[in-house]
N, C-alpha and C positions, 0 to 999 in steps of 0.2 A: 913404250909398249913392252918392251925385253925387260923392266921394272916390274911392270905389275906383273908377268907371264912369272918370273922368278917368288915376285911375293905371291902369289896364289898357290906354288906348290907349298911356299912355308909355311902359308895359312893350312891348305889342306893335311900337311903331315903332322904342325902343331896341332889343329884340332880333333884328329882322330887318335895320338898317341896322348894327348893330356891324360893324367899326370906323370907319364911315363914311368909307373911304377912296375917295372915289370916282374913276374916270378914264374916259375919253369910249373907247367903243366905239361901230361902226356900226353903226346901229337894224336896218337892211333885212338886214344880211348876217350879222351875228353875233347881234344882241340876239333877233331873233323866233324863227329858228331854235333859240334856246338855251333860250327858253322855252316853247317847244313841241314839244319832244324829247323831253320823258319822259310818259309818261299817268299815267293815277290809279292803276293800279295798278301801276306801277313804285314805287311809295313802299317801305319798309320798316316795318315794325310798331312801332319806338320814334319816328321821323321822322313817320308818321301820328297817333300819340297824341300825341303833344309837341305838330303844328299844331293838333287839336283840344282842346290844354289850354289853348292862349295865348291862345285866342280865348273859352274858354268862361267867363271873368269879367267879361268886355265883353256876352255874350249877358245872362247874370243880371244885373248891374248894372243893362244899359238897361232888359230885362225888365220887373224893379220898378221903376223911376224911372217905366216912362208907368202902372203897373199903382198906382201910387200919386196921380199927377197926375191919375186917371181919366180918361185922354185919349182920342180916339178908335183904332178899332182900324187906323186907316191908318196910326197912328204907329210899328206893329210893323213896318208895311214900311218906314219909312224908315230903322229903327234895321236891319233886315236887309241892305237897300240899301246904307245906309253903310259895314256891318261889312263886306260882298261887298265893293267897292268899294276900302274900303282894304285890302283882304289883295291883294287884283288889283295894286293901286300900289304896294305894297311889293315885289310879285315882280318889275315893271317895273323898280324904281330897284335892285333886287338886280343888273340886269343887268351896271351899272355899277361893281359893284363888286367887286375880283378874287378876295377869298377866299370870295366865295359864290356858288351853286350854284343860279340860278331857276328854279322849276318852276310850272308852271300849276298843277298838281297840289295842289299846298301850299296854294294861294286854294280849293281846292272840300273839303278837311279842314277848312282854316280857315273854310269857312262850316258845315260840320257843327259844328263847336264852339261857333257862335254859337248855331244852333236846341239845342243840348245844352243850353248854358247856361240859354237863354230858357224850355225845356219843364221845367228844373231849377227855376227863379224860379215857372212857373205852379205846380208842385207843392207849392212848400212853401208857398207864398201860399194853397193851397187848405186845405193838412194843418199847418201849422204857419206860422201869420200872426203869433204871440205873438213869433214868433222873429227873423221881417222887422222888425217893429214895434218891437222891441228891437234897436236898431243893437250896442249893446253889447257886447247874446248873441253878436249873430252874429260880433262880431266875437273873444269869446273862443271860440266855439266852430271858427272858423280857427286859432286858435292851437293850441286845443288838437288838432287835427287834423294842424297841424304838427309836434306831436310824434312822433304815429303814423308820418305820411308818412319822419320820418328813422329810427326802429324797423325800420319794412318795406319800406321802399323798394329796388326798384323794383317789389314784392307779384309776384315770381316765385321759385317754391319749387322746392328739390329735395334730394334726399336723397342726402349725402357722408358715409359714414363716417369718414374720416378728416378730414374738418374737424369734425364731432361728436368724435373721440375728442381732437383737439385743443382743443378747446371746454372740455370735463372740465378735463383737465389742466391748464388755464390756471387756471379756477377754483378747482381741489384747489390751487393752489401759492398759498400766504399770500404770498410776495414781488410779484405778479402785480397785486396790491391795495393800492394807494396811500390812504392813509388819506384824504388832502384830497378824491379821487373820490368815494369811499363817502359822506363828507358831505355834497359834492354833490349825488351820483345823490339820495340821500335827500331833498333839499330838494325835488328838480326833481318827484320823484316823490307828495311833499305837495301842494305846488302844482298837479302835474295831477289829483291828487284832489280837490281844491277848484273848480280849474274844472269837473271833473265835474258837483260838489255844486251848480254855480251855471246849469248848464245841463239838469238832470235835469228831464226834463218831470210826472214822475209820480213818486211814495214811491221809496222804498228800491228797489235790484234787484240782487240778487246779481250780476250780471252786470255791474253797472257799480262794484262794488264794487276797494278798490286790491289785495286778493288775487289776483282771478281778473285783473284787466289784466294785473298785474306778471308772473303763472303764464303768460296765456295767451300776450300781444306778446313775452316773453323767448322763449318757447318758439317761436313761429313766424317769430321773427328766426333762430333756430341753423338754418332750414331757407333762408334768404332767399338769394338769387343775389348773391356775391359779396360776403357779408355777414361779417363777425364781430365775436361778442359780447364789449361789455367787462367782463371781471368782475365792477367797482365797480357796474353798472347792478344786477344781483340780489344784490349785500350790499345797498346804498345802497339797495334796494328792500324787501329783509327789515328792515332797519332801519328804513325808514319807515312800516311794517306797526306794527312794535314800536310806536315811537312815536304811532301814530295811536290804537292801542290801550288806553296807557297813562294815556288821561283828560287828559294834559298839556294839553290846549289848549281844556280847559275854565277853566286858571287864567290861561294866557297865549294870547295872540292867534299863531296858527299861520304869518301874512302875516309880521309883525315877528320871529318865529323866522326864518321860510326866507329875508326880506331880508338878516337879519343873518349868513346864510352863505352867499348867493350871492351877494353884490356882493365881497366879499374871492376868495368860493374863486374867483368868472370871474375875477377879476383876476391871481390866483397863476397857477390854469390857461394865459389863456393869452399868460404872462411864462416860465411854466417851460419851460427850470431859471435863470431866472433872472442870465444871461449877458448884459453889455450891451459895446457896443464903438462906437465914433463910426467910421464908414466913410462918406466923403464920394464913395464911389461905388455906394453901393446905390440903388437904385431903389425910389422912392415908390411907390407904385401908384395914381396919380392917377384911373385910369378905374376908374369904379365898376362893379362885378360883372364885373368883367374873365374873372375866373376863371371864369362861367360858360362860357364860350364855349372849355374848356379839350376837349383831344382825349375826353380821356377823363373825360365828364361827371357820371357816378354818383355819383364819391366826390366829387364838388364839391356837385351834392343835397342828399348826405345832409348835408353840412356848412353848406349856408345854411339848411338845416329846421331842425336842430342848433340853429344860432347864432339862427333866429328865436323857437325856444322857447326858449331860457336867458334873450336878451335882453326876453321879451315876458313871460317869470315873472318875472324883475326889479320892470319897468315895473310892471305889475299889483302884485306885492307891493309894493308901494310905496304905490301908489295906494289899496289896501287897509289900509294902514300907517298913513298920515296922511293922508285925506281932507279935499278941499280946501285942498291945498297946491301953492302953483303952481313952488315949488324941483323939484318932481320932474322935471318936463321938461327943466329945463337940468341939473339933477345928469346924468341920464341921457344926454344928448348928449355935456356934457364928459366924463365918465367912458367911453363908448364910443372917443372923440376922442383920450384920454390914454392908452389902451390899444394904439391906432393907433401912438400917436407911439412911445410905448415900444418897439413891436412892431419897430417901422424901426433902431432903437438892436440888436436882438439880432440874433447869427448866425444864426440856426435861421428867424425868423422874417419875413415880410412886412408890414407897413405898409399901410396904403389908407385911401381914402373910402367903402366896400361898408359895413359895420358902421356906422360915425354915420350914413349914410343908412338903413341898415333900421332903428336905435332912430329915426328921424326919422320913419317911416314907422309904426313901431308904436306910438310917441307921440300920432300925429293916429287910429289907427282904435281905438286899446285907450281908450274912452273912462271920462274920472274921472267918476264920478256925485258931486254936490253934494250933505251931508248937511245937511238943515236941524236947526237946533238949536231944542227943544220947553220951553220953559221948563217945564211940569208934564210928569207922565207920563202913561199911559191914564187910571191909576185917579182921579189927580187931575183930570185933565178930565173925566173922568164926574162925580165929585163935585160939582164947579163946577159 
């Protein structure tokens, strides 16, 4: 928890100060004026949810950290205090810097985000404490949430027929289906039925069964704003239905199945088609999440959720794989890193540091649980 409470202020300071170029403007004549020109409800409905998303992992984090330390309750204002305080300071140094836009505005979203977060931390601390208490869970059950979030995102619906009858037709056409996706989607969609299995509080529920997800999230994606479905997601889905079915992974371990096809097929993915060229004038992409900060932010989203569930099914398969092994870590960095460098070698493709920092990131919170080894078994210990 003291990890992510630490990574949420570097997210919040990196994402308000990108590209930290800053240059001197006059405090009295331009700077106050500029930040006190617009009110709170000048904001718009994506710019409003967005300050109260960056702020509301910093509320739960500190939330739990004093609701664990059993600290006093004066501790909740200072962690409020603080979070006020630096959303206030960001929008000041925003002043200074020319491709951003500081509003007062944004620090009083940004403190709704903190109380969101923090009344988020009281609730599950009250209704699900097994799930705090388990760093683990919570942290495969972000993950698994990451997958949702690139599914539905940005969860506004509406109804196009003609992207519905284009939808079909993409599906009905067998060229449209890349064999290596369908073996993918299928792994991807094992794997989230696994974390399901790992996060299910109570028996069985139809509901969380990989039938009704695959049925329901495919089906509420073909309604999603600005969305479309990729074929391979509902083969590679009926396929992994099949296979789950089929008893197989009563003989073999399901983890060591879906490792052994998603460390090749992300690799093939995203290499294809596979074109390399030495160009001593392209550009690295040095600054990490650069892309976020792109005009047009959606389809960036939906591609760091994307690339957080592939690369955080990986990790985890793995970790599931061979328990207590400490090669997973560094496999998983160079292999993100080697992906990179290749990436830069293709035409089609870009290069960067975003990817080795997110496996770096999903490394330290997707934690390995240590198995101890039992020289007897139950029954042998009862005996004894």
């Amino acid at each position: 928890m003291k990890g992510l409470f630490l990574f949420s202020i570097f997210v919040i300071t990196y994402g308000s100060l990108f590209p930290f170029e800053f240059q001197y403007v006059d405090w009295q004549e331009e700077g106050l004026s500029a930040l006190l020109s617009t009110s709170v409800f000048d904001s718009k409905t994506p710019d409003m949810l967005g300050n109260i998303i960056l702020f509301l992992p910093f509320g739960f984090a500190g939330t739990e950290l004093i609701s664990r330390a059993k600290l006093n309750k004066e501790y909740y204002f200072y962690l409020y205090g603080f979070g006020i305080a630096l959303a206030i300071l960001l929008q000041v140094l925003q002043i200074y810097l020319d491709y951003r836009v500081p509003a007062l505005y944004d620090a009083v979203w940004n403190s709704v985000g903190i109380f969101v977060g923090g009344m988020l931390a009281r609730f599950m601390h009250r209704k699900y404490p097994h799930m705090l208490e388990a760093e683990d869970k919570l942290a495969l059950l972000a993950l698994s949430l990451s997958w949702i979030i690139y599914l539905l995102a940005p969860f506004l619906f509406y109804f196009n027929t003609e992207i519905l009858a284009e939808n079909i037709r993409v599906h009905l056409d067998i060229n449209e289906h890349r064999s290596v996706n369908i073996i993918f989607y299928m792994a991807i969609w094992i794997i989230f039925t696994k974390l399901i299995d790992e996060l299910k509080p109570l028996g069985r529920n139809p509901l969380l069964s990989l039938e009704f997800l695959v049925l329901f999230t495919l089906t509420a994606k073909i309604f999603v704003y600005r969305d479309f479905i990729e074929p391979e997601l509902l083969s590679g889905g009926i396929l992994a239905i099949i296979i789950m079915r089929t008893g197989l992974f009563k003989r073999i371990s399901p983890y060591k199945f879906c490792a052994t096809i998603l460390v090749p097929a992300m690799f093939y993915n995203s290499l294809y088609p596979l074109e390399f060229w030495d160009n001593s004038f392209k550009e690295f992409n040095w600054v990490p999440f650069k892309e976020l900060f792109a005009e047009d932010m959606l389809p960036t989203i939906r591609t760091v959720f994307y690339k957080t569930f592939t690369y955080g099914a990986i990790v985890w398969s793995l970790y599931k794989s061979f328990p207590n092994s400490s090669w997973i870590n560094y496999f998983c960095i160079s292999y993100a890193a080697l992906i990179e460098y290749l990436q830069h070698l293709t035409p089609l493709r870009v290069g960067g540091l975003t990817e080795p920092l997110l496996v770096l990131f999903l490394i330290t919170f997707i934690h390995q649980k240590n198995e101890m080894f039992n020289l007897y078994n139950d029954e042998d210990s009862i005996s004894r």
